[in-house]
N, C-alpha and C positions, 0 to 999 in steps of 0.2 A: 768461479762464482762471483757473480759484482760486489760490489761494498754497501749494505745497506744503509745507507746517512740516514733516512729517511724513512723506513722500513713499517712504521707505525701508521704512517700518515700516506702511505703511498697504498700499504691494504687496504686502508678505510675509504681510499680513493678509488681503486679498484673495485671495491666493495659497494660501492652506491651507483658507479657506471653500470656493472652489470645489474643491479635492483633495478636502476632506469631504462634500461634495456630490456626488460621483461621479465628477467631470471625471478622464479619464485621463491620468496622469502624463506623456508624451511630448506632447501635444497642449499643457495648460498651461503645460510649458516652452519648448515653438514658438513659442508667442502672449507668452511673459512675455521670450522673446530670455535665457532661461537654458541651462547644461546640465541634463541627465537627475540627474548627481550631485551638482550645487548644492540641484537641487528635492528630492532628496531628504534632503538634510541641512536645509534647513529644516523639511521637513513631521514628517523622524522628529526635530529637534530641539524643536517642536512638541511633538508628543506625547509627549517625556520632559522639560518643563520649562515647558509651555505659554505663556503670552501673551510671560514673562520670554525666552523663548528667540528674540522675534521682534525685539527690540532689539539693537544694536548693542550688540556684546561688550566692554568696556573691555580698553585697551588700556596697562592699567598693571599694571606685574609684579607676580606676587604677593608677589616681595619684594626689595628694589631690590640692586644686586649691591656696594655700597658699606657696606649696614646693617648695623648689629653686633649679633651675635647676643644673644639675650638673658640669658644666660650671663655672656656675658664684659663687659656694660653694669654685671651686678649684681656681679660680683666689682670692677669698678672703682668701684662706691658704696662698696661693704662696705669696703675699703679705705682710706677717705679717712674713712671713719667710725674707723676704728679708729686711724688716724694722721692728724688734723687739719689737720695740718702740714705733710704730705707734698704736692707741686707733683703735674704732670701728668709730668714727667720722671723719678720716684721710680717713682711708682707703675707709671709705662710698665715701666721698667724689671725691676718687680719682677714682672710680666707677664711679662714677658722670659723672665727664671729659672724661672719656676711653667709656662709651657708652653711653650717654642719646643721645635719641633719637631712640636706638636700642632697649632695654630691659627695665622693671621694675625694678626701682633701691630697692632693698630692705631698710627696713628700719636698725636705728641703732642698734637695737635689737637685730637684726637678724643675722645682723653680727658679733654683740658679742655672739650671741650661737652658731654661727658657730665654732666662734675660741674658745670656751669653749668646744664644742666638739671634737674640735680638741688637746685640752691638749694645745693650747696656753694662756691661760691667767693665768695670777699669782692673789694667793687669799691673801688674810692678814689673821690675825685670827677669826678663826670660829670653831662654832663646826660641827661634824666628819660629813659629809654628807654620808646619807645612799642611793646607789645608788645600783640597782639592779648588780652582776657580774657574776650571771648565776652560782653560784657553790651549788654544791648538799644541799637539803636540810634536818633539821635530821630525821630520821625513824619514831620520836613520840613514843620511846620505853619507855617513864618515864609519868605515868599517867596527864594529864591535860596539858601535854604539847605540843599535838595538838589534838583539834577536830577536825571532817570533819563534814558539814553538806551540805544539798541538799534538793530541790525542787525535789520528785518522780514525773514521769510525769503524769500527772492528769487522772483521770478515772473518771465514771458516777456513782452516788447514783441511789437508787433506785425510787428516787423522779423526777428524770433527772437532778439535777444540777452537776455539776462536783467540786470533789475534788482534793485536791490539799496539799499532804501530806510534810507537814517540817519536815527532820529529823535531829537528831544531836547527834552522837558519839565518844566517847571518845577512840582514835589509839590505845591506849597501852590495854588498857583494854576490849575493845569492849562494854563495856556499851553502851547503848542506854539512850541517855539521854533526847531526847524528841521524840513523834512523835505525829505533831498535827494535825489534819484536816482541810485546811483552805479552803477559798473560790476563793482566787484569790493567785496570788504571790507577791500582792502588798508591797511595801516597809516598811508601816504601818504594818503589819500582821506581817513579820519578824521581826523587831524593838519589837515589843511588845513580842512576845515570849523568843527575847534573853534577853532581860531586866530583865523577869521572869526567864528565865533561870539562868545569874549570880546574881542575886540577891539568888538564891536556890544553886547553886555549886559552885560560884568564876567564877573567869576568869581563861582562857587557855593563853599558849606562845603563840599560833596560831590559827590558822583555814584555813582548807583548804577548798575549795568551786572548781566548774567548772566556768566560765566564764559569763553564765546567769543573768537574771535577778534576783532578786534583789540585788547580791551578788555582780555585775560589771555592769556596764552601758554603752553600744558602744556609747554612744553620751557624756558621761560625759568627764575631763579630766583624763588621764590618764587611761580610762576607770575606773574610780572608781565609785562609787554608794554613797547616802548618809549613808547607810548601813556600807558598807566597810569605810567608814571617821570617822564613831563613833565608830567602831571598834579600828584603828588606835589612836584615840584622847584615847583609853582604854587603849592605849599600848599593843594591842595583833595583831601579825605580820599577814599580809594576805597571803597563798597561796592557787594560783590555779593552777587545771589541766592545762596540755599544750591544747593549741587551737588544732585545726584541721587547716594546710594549707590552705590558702588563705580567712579565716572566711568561712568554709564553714557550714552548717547544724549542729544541734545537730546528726541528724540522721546518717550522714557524722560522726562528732566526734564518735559516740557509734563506727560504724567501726573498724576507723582505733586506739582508743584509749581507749579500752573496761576496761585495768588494770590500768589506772593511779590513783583511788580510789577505790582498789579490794577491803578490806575489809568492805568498808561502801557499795560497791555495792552486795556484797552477801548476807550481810544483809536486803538488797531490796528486794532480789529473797526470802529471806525465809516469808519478812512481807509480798509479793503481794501474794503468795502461800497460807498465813494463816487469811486472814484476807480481800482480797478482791472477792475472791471467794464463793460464790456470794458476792457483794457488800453491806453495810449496807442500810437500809431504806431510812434515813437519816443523815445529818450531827453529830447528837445526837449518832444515833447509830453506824456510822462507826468507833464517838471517844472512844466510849468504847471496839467496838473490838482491836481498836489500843493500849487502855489503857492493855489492858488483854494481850496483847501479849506482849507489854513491862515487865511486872511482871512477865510471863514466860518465857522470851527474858534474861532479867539480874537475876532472882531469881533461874529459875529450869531446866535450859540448862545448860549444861557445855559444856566446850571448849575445844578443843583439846590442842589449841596453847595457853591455861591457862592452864593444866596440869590437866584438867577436873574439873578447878573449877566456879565456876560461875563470871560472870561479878563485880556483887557488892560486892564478896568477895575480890576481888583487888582493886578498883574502891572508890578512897577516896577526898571530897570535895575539892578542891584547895585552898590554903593556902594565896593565891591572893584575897581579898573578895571585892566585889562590894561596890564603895562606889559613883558611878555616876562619874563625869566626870571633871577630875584634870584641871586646872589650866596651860594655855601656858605662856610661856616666852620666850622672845628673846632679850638675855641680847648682845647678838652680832651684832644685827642688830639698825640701826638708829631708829626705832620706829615701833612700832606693828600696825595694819588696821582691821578694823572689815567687813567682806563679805558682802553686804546687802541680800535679802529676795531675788534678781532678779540675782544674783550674780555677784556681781558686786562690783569694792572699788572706794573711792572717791578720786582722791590727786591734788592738785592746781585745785582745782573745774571742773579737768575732771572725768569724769566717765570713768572707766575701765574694761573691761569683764574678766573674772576671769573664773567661771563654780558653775552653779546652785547648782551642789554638795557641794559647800565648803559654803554654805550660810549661812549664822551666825556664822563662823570658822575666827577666829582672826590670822592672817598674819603676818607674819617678814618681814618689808622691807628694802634693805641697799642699797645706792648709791655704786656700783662699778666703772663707766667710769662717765662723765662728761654728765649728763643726762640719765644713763642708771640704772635701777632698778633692782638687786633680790630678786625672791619674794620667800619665805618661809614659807611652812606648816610644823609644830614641828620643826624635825631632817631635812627633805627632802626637796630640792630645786626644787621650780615649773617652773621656766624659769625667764626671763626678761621681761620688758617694759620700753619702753621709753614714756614721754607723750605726742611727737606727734600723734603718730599713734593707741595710745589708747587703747593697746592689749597684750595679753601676749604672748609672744616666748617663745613655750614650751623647751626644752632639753632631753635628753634622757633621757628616764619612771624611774624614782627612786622607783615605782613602779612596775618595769617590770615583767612577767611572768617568775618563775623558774619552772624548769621542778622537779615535784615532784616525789621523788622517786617509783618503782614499788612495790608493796604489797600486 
């Protein structure tokens, strides 16, 4: 049975060829197990926005209900420009007088990430804040020092259940370093693979991943995952693929951005070619086809772009070895915070939302302004709070997506 990558977006395609073909609208909705008024909201949103309209709509608001107007962003630059001097307390304040009763006065927070975004505020000493600045990142031409790994997109056993294959190989070398059969893509499943993993080869400089579950989370901060946080807490750097415009579909991304993980994705096309055709029995049996092609994948394949030698004859443990999960410090900041379990930290007996992701991740916090907080994961700065309002003011993604080189 093929692998459906695409499976959404290839029905709805099929689905509007045959409406254009003649097929009568009640009959193709019979056979497609749609209503009369779904089919017809694809085919006439089709033909008012064509191919765009057959992908999955993003589901990110056209404007988040927290974001400040852009108005009231540029009266709080213009302000700090013309008084230097003036904190985020002043200026809130002077907000205050100039509109209340018009607008939402943001909080102090807010105004201090404003003006941090804007290169107005001055810092004392700290250590080097690693913020995303979009510049190239490296090829992965030296062994271990980047994987890529990936959820393939699931297909059926022979039992009916679906798989859900994890893979993870090593840029320089093309090793294939695992490929497992799991059951779901649950967060637990990966977790426990990678564990085994460096505990068996060391840790990587990096890892590159696409945007997905379990590897990113659209609801977490920064879109990080608890995945990607223990990765991070390992010291090994995260990159992912570039999104697709406006979060749109995986099937969308395959599209428009087929090459931004060429060599883990050709290696796809050779495992679904040799190994799910036909499908195994069961999950037993699909992991030993998968076990067998890996031994034939790094043992008795040669490579072109090896000089026709095999994978494991270049392809050597990492020199980084797993020893579980080092030890934070924050000898720059006023005192460290432990996340609880709901994520959340405690400080003058309020409770503060933070993101589920960092739960149990131990914090840097430092007074900057006169009741204003920065908060700190390791090296990277999460935003502010102040404790009226109980919340974090994120800053721009230290995090952020770099567009990873083609390959």
């Amino acid at each position: 049975m093929p692998w459906k990558e695409s499976s959404v977006m290839e029905e709805r395609l099929r689905f509007v060829a045959r409406r254009l073909d003649g097929e009568s609208m009640s009959d193709l909705c019979r056979e497609f197990g749609i209503s009369r008024k779904t089919g017809y909201k694809i085919f006439n949103g089709y033909k008012k926005r064509g191919l765009e309209a057959l992908c999955d709509r993003s589901r990110r608001p056209v404007r988040y209900a927290n974001q400040l107007p852009e108005a009231i962003e540029r009266m709080i630059v213009e302000c700090r420009r013309d008084k230097p001097h003036w904190g985020a307390r002043k200026i809130r304040e002077l907000l205050v007088r100039r509109l209340a009763g018009d607008v939402r006065i943001p909080a102090k927070s807010t105004v201090h990430a404003v003006l941090d975004r804007h290169g107005l505020v001055k810092r004392g000493k700290q250590r080097k804040r690693h913020k995303a600045q979009g510049t190239p990142l490296s090829a992965g031409s030296v062994v271990n020092s980047l994987w890529c790994a990936d959820y393939k997109g699931e297909f059926k056993l022979g039992n009916g259940q679906y798989c859900y294959p994890l893979t993870v190989t090593d840029h320089a070398s093309r090793m294939l370093l695992i490929c497992e059969a799991h059951d779901s893509t649950k967060e637990i499943n990966a977790l426990s693979a990678f564990q085994n993993l460096f505990a068996e080869r060391g840790l990587p400089k990096a890892i590159r991943t696409d945007n997905g579950l379990p590897f990113a989370s659209p609801n977490g901060l920064y879109n990080l995952s608890r995945l990607s946080v223990w990765w991070l807490r390992l010291g090994i750097r995260i990159e992912r693929i570039k999104p697709p415009l406006g979060g749109a579909s995986l099937a969308c991304r395959a599209m428009r951005h087929p090459q931004q993980n060429g060599r883990h994705e050709r290696m796809h096309l050779t495992l679904k070619k040799e190994t799910t055709r036909p499908p195994g029995g069961n999950s037993l049996q699909q992991q030993a086809r998968f076990d067998a092609f890996i031994s034939e994948f790094n043992g008795e394949r040669p490579h072109e772009a090896l000089g026709m030698k095999y994978p494991n004859e270049v392809y050597l443990p990492s020199e980084q070895v797993y020893k579980g999960l080092p030890e934070v410090e924050y000898p720059f900041h006023d005192k460290d915070i432990l996340v609880t379990a709901c994520g959340r930290i405690c400080m003058h007996r309020k409770k503060i939302n933070i993101s589920t992701v960092m739960a149990g991740q131990r914090l840097g916090i430092k007074e900057v302004d006169d009741g204003i907080w920065l908060v700190s994961f390791m090296n990277y700065d999460l935003g502010y709070i102040d404790l009226e309002q109980k919340t974090l003011q994120t800053i721009d993604n230290p995090f952020g997506t770099r567009l990873s080189p083609m390959s």
